[in-house]
Steps between C-alpha positions, in 0.01 A plus 500: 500500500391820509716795324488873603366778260727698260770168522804663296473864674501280865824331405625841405459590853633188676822548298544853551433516884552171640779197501282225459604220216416553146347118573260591736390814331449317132250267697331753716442670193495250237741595320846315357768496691703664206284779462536597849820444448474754202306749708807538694756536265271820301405302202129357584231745622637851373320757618234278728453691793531266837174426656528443869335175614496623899333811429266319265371279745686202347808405671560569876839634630545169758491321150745643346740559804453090482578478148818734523650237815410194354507436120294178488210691632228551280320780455122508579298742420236670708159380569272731413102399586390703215665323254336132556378320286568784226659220279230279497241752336552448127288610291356274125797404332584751232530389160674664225299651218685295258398200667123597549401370228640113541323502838159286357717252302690444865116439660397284274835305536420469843143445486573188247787356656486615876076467549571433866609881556279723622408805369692686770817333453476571098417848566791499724690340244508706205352822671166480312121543687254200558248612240759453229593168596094407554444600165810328353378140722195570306584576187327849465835737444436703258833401357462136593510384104881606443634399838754249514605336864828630613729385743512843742855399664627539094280832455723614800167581686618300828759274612516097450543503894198686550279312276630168681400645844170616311454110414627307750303738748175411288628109529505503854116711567349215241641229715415660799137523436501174335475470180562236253725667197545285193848411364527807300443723744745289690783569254374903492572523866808397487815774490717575210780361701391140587315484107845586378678171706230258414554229249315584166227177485490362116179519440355169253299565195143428506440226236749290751336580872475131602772352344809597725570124639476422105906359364621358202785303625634393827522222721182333571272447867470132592141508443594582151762191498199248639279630232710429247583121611144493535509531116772330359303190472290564096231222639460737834519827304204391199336287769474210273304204618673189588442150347503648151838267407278181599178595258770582224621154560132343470416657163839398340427128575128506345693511147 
């Protein structure tokens, strides 16, 4: 909602020439109830001349008259065609000039681990320009030797909520056109939240791919049971040829 201009010097006003509630003046203004509250009683606001809203163009007297009878009314303030859209024009997003200097180590963050966002949405991002994060994708910074990847959200150069947007908006114009991603770029797409409730997967060692099914104790399947029966017989496991007692027999009684 929309707040008028000069908030504190308004509420000034509304206290000093009207009856309306020190509720519905903190939210017309946006201001705590207490401090309006304090604006009454002399000890917020010394010396803050009151700024009248009707003269102002912000408030209309049928408004307040409204206000004053009925103390669940809510203020509104005046439309004023001028004004539209005036809060959606914002401007790059300012960085700090301490901060400056992290912005390439928060590109190349993103261009390793987030290759799915565009160059707009970086730029947007960490408040940087496209050629910088061109030459950063390929590796022609001047600087590009000592650069280490940093996460932005932890250099305090945007919010985890807007990189999330930033990702899941890039997840949903890849699907959208169709494209196959791989399961890496599955697991980048996904938001810190939902990473952070997934199961951590133990991962098995390479010189043992294969052998997951493989135990050392346990009971056994019935096909290893009949194999073993199969067995159990020595003539059936060395495959010895029968008749051999008979000729043993044959040579003993030649002597």
């Amino acid at each position: 909602m929309a707040k008028p201009l000069m908030a504190k010097a308004t509420a000034v006003w509304l206290v000093d020439n009207t009856t309306i509630s020190f509720k519905q003046i903190a939210d017309f203004v946006g201001m705590h109830e207490l401090e309006i509250q304090g604006i009454a009683d002399g000890e917020v606001a010394v010396g803050v001349k009151g700024f009248d809203p009707v003269a102002n163009n912000q408030l209309t007297q049928d408004e307040i008259d409204k206000a004053q009878g009925n103390p669940l009314h809510k203020l509104k303030l005046k439309f004023n065609p001028a004004a539209a859209g005036e809060e959606k024009r914002r401007g790059p997003r300012y960085t700090p000039l301490s901060k400056r200097q992290d912005r390439p180590n928060s590109i190349l963050w993103l261009v390793k681990f987030h290759p799915e966002l565009s160059d707009g949405q970086i730029a947007k991002l960490v408040g940087t320009t496209k050629p910088t994060i061109q030459s950063i994708r390929e590796r022609t910074h001047w600087n590009i030797a000592n650069m280490q990847p940093i996460d932005p959200v932890a250099l305090g150069l945007c919010k985890q909520s807007e990189l999330d947007a930033a990702v899941q908006k890039a997840a949903a114009k890849k699907a959208a056109e169709g494209g196959v991603m791989s399961d890496d770029e599955r697991r980048k797409l996904v938001s810190t939240e939902q990473s952070l409730e997934m199961d951590a997967e133990p991962k098995i060692p390479s010189a043992i791919e294969g052998l997951e099914t493989f135990t050392l104790g346990g009971g056994s399947s019935d096909e290893d049971e009949k194999k073993e029966e199969d067995i159990r017989d020595a003539d059936s496991f060395f495959n010895l040829p029968s008749g051999g007692d008979d000729e043993d027999e044959d040579e003993d009684s030649r002597f």
